[in-house]
C-alpha positions as CSV (number, residue, x, y, z in Angstrom):
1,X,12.5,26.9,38.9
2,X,10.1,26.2,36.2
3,X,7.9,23.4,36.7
4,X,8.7,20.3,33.9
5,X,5.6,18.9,32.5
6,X,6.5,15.4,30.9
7,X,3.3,14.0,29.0
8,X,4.8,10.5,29.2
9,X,1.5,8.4,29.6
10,X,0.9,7.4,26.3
11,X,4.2,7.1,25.2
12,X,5.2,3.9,27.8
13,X,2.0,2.5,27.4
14,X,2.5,2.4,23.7
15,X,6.4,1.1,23.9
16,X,4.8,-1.7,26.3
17,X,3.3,-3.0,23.2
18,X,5.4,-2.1,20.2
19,X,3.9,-3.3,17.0
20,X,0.3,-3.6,18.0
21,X,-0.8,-5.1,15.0
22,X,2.4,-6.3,13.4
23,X,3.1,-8.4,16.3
24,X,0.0,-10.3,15.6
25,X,-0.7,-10.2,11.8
26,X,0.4,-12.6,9.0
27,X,-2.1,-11.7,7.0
28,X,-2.8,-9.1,3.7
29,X,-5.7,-6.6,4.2
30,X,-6.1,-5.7,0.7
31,X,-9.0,-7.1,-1.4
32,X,-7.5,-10.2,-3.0
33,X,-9.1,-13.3,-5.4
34,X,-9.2,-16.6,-3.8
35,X,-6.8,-18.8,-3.6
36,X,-7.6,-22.7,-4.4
37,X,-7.4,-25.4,-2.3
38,X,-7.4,-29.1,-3.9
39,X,-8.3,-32.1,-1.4
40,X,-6.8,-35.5,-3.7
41,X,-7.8,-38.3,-2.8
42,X,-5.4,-41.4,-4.0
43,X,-3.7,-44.6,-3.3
44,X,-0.7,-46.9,-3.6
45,X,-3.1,-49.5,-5.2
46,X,-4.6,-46.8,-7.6
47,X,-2.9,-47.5,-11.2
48,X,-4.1,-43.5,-12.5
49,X,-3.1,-41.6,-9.5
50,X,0.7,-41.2,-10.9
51,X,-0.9,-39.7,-13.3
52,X,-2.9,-37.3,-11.1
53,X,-0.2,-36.4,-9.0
54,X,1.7,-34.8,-12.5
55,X,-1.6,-33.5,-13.4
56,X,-1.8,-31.6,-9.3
57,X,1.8,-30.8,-9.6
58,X,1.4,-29.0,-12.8
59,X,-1.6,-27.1,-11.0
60,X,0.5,-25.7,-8.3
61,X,3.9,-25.3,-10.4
62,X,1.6,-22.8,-12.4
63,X,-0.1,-21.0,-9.2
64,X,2.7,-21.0,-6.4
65,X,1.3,-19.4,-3.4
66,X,-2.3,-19.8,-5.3
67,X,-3.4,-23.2,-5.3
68,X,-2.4,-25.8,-2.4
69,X,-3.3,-29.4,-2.2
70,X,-3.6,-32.3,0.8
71,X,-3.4,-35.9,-0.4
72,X,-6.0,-37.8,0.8
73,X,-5.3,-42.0,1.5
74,X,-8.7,-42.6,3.9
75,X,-9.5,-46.2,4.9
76,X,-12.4,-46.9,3.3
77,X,-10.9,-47.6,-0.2
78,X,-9.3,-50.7,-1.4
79,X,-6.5,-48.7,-3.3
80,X,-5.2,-47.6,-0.2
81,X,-4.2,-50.8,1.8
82,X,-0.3,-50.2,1.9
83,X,1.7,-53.2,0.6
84,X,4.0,-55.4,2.6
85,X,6.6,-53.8,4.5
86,X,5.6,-50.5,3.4
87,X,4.5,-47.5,5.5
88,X,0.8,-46.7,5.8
89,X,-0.4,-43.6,4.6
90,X,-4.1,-44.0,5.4
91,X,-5.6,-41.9,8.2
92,X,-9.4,-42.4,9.1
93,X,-9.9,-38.4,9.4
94,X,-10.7,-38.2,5.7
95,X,-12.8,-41.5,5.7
96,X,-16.1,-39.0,6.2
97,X,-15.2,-36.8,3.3
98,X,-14.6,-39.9,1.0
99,X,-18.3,-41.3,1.3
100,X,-21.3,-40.9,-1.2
101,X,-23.4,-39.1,-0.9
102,X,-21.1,-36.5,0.6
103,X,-18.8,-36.7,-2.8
104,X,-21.4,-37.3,-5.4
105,X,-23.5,-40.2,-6.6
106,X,-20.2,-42.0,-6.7
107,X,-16.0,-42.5,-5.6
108,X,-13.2,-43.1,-7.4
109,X,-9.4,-42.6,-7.8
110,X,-7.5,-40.4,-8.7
111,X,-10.4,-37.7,-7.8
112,X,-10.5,-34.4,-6.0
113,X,-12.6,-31.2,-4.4
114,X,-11.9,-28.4,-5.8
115,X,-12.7,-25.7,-3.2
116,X,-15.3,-28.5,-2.7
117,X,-17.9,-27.1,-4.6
118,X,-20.7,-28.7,-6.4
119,X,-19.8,-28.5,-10.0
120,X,-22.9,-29.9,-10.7
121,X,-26.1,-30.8,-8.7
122,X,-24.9,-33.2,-6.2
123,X,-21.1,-33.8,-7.3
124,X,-18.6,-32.9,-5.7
125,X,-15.7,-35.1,-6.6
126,X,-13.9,-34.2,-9.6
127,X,-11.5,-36.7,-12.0
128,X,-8.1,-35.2,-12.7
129,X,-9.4,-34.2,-16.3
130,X,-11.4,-31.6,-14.5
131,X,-8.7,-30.4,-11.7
132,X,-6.8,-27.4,-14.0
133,X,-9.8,-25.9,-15.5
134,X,-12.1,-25.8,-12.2
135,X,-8.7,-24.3,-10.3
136,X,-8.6,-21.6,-12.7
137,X,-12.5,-20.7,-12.3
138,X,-12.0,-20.8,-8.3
139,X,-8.6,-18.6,-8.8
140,X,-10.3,-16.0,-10.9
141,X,-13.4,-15.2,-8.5
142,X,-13.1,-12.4,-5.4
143,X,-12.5,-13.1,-1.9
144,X,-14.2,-11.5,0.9
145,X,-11.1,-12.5,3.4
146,X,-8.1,-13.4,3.4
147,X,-6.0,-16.5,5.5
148,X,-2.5,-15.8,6.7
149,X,-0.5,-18.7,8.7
150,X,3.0,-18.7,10.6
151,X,4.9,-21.5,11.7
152,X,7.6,-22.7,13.6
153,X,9.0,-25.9,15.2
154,X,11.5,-26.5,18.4
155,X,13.0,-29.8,17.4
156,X,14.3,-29.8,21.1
157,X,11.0,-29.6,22.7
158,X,9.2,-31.3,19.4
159,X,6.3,-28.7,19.9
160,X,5.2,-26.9,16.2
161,X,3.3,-24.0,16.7
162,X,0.8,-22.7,13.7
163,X,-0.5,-18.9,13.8
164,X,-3.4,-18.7,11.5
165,X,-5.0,-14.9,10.4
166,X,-8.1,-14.0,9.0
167,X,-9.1,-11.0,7.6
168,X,-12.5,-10.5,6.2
169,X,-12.0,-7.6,3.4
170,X,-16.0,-7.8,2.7
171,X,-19.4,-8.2,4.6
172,X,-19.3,-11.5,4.7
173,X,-22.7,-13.3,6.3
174,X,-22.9,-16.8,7.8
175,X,-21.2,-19.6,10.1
176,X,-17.6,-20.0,8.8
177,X,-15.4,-22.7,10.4
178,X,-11.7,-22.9,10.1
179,X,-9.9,-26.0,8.7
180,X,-5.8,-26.6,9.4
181,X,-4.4,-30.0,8.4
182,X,-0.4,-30.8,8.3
183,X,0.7,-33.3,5.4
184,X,4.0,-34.7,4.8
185,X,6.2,-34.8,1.7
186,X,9.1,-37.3,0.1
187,X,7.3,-40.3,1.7
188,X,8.4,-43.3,-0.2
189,X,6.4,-46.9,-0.7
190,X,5.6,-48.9,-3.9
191,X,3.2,-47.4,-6.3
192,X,0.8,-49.1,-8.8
193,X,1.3,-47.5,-12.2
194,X,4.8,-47.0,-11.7
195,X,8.3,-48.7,-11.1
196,X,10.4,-49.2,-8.3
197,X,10.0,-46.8,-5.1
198,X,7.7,-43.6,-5.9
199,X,8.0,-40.6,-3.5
200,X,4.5,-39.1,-2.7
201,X,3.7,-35.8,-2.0
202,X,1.0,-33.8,0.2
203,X,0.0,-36.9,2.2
204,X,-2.0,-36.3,4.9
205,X,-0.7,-37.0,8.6
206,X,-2.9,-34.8,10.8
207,X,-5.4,-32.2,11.8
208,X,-5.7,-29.6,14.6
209,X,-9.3,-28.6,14.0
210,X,-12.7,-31.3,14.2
211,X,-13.9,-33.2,11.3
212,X,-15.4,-30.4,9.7
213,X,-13.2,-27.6,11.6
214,X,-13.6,-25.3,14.1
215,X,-16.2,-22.4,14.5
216,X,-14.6,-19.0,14.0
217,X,-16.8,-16.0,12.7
218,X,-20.4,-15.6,12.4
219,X,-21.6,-12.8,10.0
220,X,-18.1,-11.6,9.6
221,X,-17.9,-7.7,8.6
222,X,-15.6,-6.1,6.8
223,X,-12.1,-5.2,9.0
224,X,-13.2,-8.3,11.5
225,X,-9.5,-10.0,12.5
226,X,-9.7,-13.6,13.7
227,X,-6.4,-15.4,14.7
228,X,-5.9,-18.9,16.4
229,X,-2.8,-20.5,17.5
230,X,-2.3,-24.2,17.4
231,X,0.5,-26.1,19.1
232,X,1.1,-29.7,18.1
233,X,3.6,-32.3,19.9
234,X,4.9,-34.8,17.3
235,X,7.6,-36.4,20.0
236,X,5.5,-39.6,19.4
237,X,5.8,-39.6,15.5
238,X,8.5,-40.2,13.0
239,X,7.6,-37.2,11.1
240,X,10.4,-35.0,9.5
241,X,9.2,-31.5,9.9
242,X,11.7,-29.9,7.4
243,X,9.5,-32.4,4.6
244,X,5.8,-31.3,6.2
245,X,3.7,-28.5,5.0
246,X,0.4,-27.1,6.6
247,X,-3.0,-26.0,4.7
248,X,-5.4,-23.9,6.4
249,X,-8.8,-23.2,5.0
250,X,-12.2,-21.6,5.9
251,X,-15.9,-23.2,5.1
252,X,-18.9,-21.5,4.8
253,X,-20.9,-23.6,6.8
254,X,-24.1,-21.9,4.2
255,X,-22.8,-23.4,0.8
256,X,-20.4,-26.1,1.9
257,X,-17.5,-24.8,0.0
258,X,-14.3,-23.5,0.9
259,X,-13.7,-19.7,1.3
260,X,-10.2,-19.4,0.4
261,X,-6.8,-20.1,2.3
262,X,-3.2,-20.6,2.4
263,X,-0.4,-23.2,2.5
264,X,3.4,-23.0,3.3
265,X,6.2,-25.7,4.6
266,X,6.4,-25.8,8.1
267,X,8.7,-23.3,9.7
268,X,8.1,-20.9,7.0
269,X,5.1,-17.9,7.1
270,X,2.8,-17.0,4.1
271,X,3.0,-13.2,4.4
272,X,6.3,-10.8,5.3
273,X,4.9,-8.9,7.7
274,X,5.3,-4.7,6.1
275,X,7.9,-2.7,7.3
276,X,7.3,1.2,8.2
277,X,10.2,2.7,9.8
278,X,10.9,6.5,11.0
279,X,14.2,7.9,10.6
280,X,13.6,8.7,14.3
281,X,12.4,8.1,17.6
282,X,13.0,11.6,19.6
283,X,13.6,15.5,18.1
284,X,15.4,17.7,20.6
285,X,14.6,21.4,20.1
286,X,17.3,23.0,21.9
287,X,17.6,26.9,19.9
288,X,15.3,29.0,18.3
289,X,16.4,27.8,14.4
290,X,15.1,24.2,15.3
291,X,11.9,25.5,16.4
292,X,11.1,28.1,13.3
293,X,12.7,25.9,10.4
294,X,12.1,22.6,12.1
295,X,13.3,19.1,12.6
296,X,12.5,16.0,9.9
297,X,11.3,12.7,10.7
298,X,10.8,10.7,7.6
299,X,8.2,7.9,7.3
300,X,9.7,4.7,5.3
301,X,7.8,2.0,3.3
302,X,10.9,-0.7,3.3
303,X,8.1,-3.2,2.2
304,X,8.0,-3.9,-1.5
305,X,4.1,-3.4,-1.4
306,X,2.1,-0.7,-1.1
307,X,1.6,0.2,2.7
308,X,-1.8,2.7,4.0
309,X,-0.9,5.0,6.4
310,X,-4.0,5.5,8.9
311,X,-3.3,8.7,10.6
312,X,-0.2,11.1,11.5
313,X,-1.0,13.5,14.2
314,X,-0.5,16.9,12.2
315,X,-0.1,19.2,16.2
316,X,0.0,18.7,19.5
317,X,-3.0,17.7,21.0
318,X,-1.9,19.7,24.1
319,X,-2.2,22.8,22.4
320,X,-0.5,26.4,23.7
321,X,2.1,26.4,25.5
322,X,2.9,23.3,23.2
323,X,2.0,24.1,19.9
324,X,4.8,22.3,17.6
325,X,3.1,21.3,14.3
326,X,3.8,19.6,10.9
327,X,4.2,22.1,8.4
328,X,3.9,22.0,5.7
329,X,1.3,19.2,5.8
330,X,2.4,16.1,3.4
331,X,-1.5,14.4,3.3
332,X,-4.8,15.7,2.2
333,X,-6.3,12.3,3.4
334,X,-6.1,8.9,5.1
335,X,-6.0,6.2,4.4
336,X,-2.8,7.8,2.4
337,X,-1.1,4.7,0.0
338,X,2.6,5.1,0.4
339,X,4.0,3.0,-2.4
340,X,7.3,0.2,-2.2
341,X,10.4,2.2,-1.3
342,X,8.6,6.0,-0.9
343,X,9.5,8.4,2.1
344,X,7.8,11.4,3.7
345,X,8.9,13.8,5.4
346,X,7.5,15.3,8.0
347,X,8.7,19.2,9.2
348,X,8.1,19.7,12.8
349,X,7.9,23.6,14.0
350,X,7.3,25.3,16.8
351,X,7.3,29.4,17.1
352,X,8.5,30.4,20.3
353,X,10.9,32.6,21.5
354,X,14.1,32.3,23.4
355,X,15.3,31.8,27.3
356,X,17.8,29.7,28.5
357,X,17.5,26.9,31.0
358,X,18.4,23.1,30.0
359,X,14.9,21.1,31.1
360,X,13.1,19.4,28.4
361,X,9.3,19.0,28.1
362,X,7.7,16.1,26.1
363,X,5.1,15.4,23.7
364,X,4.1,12.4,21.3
365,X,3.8,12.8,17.3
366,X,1.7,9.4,16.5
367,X,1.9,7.5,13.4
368,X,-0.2,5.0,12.6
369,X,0.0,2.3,9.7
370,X,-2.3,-0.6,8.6
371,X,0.6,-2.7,10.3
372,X,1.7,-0.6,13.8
373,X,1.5,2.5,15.9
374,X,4.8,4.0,15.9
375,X,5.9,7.4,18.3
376,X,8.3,10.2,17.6
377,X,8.9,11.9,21.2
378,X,8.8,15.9,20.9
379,X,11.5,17.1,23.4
380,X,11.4,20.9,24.0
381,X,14.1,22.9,25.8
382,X,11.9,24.7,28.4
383,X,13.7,27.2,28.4
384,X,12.6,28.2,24.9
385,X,9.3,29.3,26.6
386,X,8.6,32.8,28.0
387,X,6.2,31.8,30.6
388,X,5.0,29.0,31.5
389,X,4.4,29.4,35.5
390,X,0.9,29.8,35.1
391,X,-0.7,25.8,34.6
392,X,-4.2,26.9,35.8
393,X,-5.0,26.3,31.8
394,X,-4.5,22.5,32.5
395,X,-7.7,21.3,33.8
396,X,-7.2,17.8,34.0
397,X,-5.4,14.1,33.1
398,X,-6.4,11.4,30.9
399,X,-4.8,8.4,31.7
400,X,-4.5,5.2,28.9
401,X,-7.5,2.8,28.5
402,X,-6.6,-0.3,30.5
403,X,-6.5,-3.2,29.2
404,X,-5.3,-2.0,25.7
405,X,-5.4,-3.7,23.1
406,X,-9.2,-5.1,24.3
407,X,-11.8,-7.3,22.8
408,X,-14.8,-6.9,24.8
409,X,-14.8,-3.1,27.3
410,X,-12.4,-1.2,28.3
411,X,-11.7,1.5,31.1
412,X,-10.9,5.2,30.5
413,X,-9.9,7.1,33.6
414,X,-9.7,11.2,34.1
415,X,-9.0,13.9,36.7
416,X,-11.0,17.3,36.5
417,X,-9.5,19.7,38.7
418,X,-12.0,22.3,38.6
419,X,-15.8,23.0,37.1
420,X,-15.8,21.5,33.8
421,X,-18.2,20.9,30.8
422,X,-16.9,17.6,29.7
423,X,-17.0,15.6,26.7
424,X,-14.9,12.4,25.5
425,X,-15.8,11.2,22.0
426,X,-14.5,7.9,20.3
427,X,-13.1,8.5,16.7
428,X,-12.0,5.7,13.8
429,X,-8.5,5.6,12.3
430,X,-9.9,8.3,9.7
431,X,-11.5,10.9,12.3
432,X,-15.2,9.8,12.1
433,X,-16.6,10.3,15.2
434,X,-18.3,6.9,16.3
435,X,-19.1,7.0,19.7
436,X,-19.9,9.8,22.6
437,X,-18.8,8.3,25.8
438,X,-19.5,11.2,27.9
439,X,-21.0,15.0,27.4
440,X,-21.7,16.8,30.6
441,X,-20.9,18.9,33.4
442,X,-18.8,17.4,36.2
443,X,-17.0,19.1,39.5
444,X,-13.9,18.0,40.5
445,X,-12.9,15.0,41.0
446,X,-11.3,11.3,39.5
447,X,-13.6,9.6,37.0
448,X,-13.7,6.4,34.7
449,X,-15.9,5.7,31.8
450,X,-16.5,2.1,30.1
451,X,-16.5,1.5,26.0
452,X,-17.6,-2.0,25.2
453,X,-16.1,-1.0,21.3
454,X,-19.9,-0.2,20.5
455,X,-21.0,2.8,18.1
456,X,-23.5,5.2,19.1
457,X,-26.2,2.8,17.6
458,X,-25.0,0.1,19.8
459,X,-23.3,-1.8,17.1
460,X,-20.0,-4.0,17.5
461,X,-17.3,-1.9,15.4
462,X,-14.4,-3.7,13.8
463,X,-10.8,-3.8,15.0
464,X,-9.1,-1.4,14.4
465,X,-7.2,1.8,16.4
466,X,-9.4,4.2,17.6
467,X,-9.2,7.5,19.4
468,X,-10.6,9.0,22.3
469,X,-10.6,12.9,22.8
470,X,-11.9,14.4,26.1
471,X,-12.2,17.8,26.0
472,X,-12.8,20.0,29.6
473,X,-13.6,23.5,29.1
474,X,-10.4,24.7,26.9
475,X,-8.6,21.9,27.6
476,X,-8.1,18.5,25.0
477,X,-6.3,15.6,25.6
478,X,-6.4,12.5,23.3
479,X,-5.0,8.8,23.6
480,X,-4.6,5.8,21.2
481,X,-6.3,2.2,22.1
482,X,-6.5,-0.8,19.9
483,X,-10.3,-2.8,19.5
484,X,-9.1,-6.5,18.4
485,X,-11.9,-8.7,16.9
């Protein structure tokens, strides 16, 4: 009886996580312009700021999913003291960014940051005049990252939950801190400058970050990932989630101005998460015609974006006596750009001749997309093979990095079971060797080696999947682990 060699290791660890990245991100990784974020600062005594509010609806009527707004009522104006029987809108967490010299030399209503910069030397406050053309300049101008969100509520428990993503597309140097507020629409009191009730919109009710946010990257390089979960109970408020909307936003702590970022109702997410399917997760080769002509699999971009594929394992990284391969070979480089709606095929062959038994050996055909690693299971009639008695070819294990994904080090484990001149090198998502975790000769015997996601030059890499080969003697073996940042 033929011994079955199942090379199953990868495969579960992988299914333990499906959707490394997708799981996790809500946020593009393409190059992108910045979006604009408007901070208004109004009143219910203000007699112009109806006339602001059309001038900031206008704004993001013209530039949905481009320009975002929070409305603003702090304390320390007089135009925000609610009138009698009316609900107060004031909140004392913008009082600090309503104060001179902060804004400018002065304050006034209706007024607004845009992206809070300094349009000129000192000011920072804008009047409504100024909103539209300033928002244009901001949305025109090249991001180095990008801001994602998620969000969700339980209205049985009351507990909203906010996923925020950042991806920096660029070197980016300096402190950066991370701004999330949640504002409230259709909130009805009197208005001065109009008649009867007025509904206001954007109106600040809360943030989840300090006064001036929360510290996220420092010298952020390009492919760094940040993400941050919030939770928020609002059990205790009369807030009506369906009418609330969150804004998150990143500061460079260097210039005082916002980054870029993103806003979207509560309950909804920013960014549809890419969808690369394959048309299957296991090819049985059980006759000789399967094996010469081969089996498809097709890759699918069901996104209507363009979507990078990373890597596809063209053979079998276990070599003879398993040496199915893709053939022919759809890719003459990654990252390859698969465009809304496209499908490859990939052919998978193996030449062998013919026996007869009903056993089944296994290998793994990896796929790997900016979004997930997905697995097609290779499963070979053994009986397809001439010989395979003698295993003293297979000189060793390698087992799956634990804990995978990792942030900080992670272990690799392998068994040598004879004499072997070892070495197990770290490769990117596009096969540039990075790191050389181990190049020497070792006797038998279990081993484990640490990466702490360093190059060769001792530098942090970004996120990202990764590959590690280790190669004893003749033998290779190869896993899959994913660095998060």
């Amino acid at each position: 009886m033929k011994t079955v060699i199942r090379f199953f290791a990868m495969a579960t660890m992988l299914f333990l996580f499906p959707g490394i990245l997708m799981a996790q991100h809500y946020v593009p990784m393409e190059s992108l312009d910045k979006n604009a974020i408007l901070e208004e600062f109004t009143g219910v005594r203000c007699t112009f700021c109806p006339q602001g509010h059309v001038i900031m609806a206008q704004i993001l009527a013209d530039n949905p999913g481009r320009a975002f707004c929070v409305a603003y009522h702090p304390f320390n104006s007089s135009f925000t003291l609610p009138y009698p029987g009316d609900p107060d809108f004031r909140r004392h967490y913008a009082d600090a960014f309503y104060t001179m010299p902060y804004c400018g030399t002065s304050r006034f209503m209706p007024s607004a940051f845009v992206q809070r910069r300094q349009w000129t030397s000192g000011e920072r406050l804008l009047s409504r005049g100024a909103w539209t053309g300033h928002t244009n300049t901001i949305l025109a101008e090249p991001s180095p990252m990008n801001v994602g969100m998620a969000t969700s509520y339980d209205e049985g428990t009351s507990i909203l939950t906010v996923i925020v993503d950042i991806y920096y597309t660029e070197d980016f140097p300096g402190d950066h801190n991370l701004m999330v507020t949640l504002a409230e629409n259709d909130l009805v009191s009197q208005q001065s400058g109009a008649s009867g009730q007025y509904t206001h919109k954007h109106t600040f009710r809360e943030a989840f970050v300090e006064q001036w946010g929360d510290p996220i990257v420092t010298d952020g390089t390009a492919g760094t990932f940040y993400t941050r979960t919030f939770t928020y109970d609002y059990s205790a408020t009369d807030y009506i989630m369906e009418n609330c909307e969150l804004l998150a936003f990143v500061l460079d702590n260097t210039t005082e101005e916002v980054i870029t970022g993103i806003g979207c109702l509560t309950g909804d997410t920013t960014y549809i998460t890419p969808d690369v399917t394959l048309t299957a997760d296991t090819l049985f080769f059980e006759n000789p015609g399967q094996c010469l002509d081969g089996q498809i699999v097709t890759i699918n971009n069901n996104t209507a974006i363009d979507m990078d594929l990373l890597y596809v394992q063209q053979e079998s990284d276990v070599g003879s006596p398993f040496p199915w391969s893709v053939d022919p070979w759809p890719f003459t480089s990654f990252p390859h750009t698969m465009t809304p709606g496209e499908s490859i095929d990939l052919n998978v062959v193996l030449p062998l001749p013919v026996k007869g038994e009903m056993e089944f050996y296994y290998d793994n055909l990896i796929v790997v997309s900016e979004i997930d690693t997905q697995i097609v299971v290779i499963a070979v009639n053994q009986g397809l093979y001439t010989s395979i008695e003698d295993q003293s070819r297979i000189q060793g294990t390698l087992s799956m990095n634990y804990p995978n994904p990792f942030a900080e080090t992670t272990m690799i484990e392998y068994t040598l079971t004879q004499i072997s001149n070892v070495m197990m090198e770290v490769f990117n998502s596009n096969g540039k060797k990075v790191k050389t975790l181990v190049n020497k000769s070792l006797p038998t015997g279990n081993y484990h080696v640490k990466w702490d996601g360093t190059n060769d030059a001792g530098q942090k890499l970004p996120g990202g999947i990764y590959i590690y080969r280790l190669q004893a003697n003749d033998a290779t073996f190869t896993m899959r682990c994913v660095l998060l940042r």
